[in-house]
C-alpha positions in Angstrom: -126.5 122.6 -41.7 -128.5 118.9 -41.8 -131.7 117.2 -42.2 -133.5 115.3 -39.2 -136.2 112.8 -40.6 -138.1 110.2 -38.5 -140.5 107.1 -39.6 -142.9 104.8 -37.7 -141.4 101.4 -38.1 -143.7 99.0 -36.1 -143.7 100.1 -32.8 -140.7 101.8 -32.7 -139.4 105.3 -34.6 -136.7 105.2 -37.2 -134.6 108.2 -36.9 -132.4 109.7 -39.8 -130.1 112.5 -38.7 -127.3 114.2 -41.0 -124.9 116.9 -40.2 -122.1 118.8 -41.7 -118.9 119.3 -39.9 -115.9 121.3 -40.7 -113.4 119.8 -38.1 -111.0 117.8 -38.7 -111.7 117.7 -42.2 -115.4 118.8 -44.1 -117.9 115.9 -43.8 -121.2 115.0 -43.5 -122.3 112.1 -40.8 -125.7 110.1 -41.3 -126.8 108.4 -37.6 -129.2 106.1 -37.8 -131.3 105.6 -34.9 -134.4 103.0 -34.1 -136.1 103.5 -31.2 -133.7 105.4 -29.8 -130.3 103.4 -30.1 -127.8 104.3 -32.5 -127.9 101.7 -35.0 -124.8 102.6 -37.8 -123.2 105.8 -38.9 -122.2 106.9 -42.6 -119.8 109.5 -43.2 -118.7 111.0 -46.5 -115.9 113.6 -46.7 -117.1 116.5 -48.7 -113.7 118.5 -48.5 -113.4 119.0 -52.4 -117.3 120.9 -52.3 -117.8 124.6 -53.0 -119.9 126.1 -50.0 -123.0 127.1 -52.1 -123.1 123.3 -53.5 -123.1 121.5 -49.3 -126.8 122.1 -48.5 -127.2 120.5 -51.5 -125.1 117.4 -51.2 -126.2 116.9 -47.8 -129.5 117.0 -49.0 -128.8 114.5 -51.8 -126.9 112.2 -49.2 -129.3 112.2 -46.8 -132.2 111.2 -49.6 -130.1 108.1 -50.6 -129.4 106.8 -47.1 -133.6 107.1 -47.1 -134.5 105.2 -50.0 -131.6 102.7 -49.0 -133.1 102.2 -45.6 -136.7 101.6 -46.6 -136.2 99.4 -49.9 -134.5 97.2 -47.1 -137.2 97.4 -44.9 -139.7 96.3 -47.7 -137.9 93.6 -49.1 -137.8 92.6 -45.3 -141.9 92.6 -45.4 -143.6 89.3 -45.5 -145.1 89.2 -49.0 
């Protein structure tokens, strides 16, 4: 269960990947990659969620960290 998105930043690709896991504990991990290199992780524990509801959440996680990522990169942009 995840999402894999992946943008055009300049000349390098901004990668967004998000995965459930179920051991140690239920969580969902968000990599960041640019160009490649592993920039930061984000990890929520989603141990309280019924089953049906994870697609979901990861879903809704992986949205956020999105819009997070590119309102940063345009209030980066030269105006």
């Amino acid at each position: 269960m995840g999402r894999l998105d992946a943008f055009d930043v300049g000349p390098k690709k901004l990668t967004i990947q998000t995965e459930f896991f179920m051991r140690p504990a239920w969580r969902i991990e968000t990599k960041i990659y640019l160009g490649g290199a592993l920039k930061k992780v984000y990890t929520e524990e989603v141990a309280e969620t019924q089953e049906p509801e994870l697609q979901k959440i990861i879903n809704d996680f992986h949205q956020a960290k999105i819009e997070e990522i590119m309102e940063g990169l345009r209030a980066r942009k030269p105006q």
